[in-house]
N, C-alpha and C positions, 0 to 999 in steps of 0.2 A: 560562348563562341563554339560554334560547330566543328569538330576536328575528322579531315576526311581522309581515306586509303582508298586506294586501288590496287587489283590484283586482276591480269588475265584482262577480262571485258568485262570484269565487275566493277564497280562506282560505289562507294559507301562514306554517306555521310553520318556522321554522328551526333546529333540534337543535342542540348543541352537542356529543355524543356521538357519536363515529365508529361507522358499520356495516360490517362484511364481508359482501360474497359471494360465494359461488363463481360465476364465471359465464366466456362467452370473450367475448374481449375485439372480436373481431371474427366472422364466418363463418368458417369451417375453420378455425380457431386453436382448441389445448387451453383446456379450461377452466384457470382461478387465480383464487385468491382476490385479491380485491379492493374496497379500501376507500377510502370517502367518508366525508370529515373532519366535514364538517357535513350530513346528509340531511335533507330538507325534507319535512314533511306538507302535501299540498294535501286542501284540503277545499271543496267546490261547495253554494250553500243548497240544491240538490236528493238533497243525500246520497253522490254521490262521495267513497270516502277514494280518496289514493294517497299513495305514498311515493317519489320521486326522489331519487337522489344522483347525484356526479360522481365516479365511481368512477377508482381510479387502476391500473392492473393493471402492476406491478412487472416483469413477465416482459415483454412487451411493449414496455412504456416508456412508454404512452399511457394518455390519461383522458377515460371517456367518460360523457356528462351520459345517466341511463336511467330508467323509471318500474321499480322492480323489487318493488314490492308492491302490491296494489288489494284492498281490501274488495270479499267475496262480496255479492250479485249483481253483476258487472263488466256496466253496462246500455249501450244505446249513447246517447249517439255514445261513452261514454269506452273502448269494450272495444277503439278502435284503439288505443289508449294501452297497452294490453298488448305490442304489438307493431312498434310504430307510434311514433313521437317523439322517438326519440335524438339526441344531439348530440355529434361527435367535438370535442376542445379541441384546438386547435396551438400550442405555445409559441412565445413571441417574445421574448425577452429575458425579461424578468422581470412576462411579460405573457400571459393566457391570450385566445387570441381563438375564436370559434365564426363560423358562417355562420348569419345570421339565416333560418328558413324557421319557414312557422307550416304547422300543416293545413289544407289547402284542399282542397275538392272540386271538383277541375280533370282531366277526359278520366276519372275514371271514377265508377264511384256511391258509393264511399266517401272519406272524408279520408286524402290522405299530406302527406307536407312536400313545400312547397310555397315558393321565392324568393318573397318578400315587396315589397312599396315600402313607403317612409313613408308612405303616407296610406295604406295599410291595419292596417298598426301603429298609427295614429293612430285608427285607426277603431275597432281592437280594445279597444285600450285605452279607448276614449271622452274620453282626452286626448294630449297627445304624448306619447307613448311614447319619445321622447328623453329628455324632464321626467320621465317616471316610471322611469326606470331610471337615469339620472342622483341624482336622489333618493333612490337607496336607496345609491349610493356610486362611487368613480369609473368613469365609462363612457364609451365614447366609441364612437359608431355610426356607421361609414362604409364606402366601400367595400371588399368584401374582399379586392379582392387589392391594395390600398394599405395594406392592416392585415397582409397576409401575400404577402408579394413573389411567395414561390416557388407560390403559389395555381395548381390546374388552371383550364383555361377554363371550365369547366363551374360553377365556383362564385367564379372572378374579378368578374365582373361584378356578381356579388350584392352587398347590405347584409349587413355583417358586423358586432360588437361585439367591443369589447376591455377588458380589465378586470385589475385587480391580478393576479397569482396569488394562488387561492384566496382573493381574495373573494366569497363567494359569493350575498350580499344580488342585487345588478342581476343575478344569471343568475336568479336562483330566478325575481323580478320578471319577467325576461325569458318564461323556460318556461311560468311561469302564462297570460301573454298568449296566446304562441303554439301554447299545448297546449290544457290545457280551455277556456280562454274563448274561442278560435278557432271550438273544434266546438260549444260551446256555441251561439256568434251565426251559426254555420254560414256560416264564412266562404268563398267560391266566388269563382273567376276572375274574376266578375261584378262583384265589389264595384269 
């Protein structure tokens, strides 16, 4: 049974039928098949579909959160989303955590990911964004490299989330915020 959220103008449903695809898993790595146990349809009132999963790639050993389908015409702002949004996962015991970054347009004229704070989270959301991702099942959003010891500097410092392995309710929750509804309210350095 599909279990769906909304937040803002976003729509997300969540499958309960696993997808493969062939894809690589990182830059210069072969491609492998690989599959996401639950992929999620995001849909935007202005006509955006996409299809994200958290893909597990076996050869590898890693799994990565990616948009890997979009309804024709791909319009902007979501056509960064093509190429633009991915989230690597690092296990921690019996825990998947990610590094929170939403798209922002910051140093150039289009949106990439971009370190986040809580009151821009908050912002996107149009409520706490603790509250809404907490709400959809266990989360816990803090610093990340308090959530992942061995973390480089470059993403220590960040807000990070952590969550069951593969529950995938608060990521989907998560994604929605910091992907379309980011480029949606065109979120900037600024805010």
């Amino acid at each position: 049974m599909a279990q769906s959220l909304t937040i803002g103008v976003v729509s997300v449903t969540i499958d309960q039928d696993p997808v493969t695809i062939e894809d690589i898993p990182s830059r210069g790595k072969p491609a492998e098949n690989a599959t996401a146990a639950q992929p999620a349809t995001f849909e935007t009132v202005d006509g955006w579909l996409g299809k994200f999963g958290f893909f597990e790639y076996p050869g590898e050993g890693t799994i990565v959160g990616k948009f890997y389908w979009h309804r024709d015409p791909l319009s902007p702002p979501y056509d960064r989303l093509k190429n633009a949004g991915s989230v690597s996962v690092v296990e921690v015991q019996d825990r998947w955590v990610i590094p929170l970054r939403a798209m922002m347009i910051k140093g150039k004229d289009w949106a990439t990911l971009n370190r986040v704070s809580d009151l821009e989270l908050d912002a996107l959301a149009g409520t706490s964004f603790r509250d809404f991702v907490g709400g959809l099942g266990d989360s816990v959003v803090g610093i990340y490299g308090d959530l992942v010891p061995q973390a480089g500097k470059n993403v220590a410092a960040g807000l990070g989330m952590s969550i069951p392995a593969g529950q995938i309710a608060p990521l989907m929750g998560m994604i929605a915020v910091t992907r379309p509804l980011a480029l949606v309210k065109k979120l900037s350095a600024s805010l």
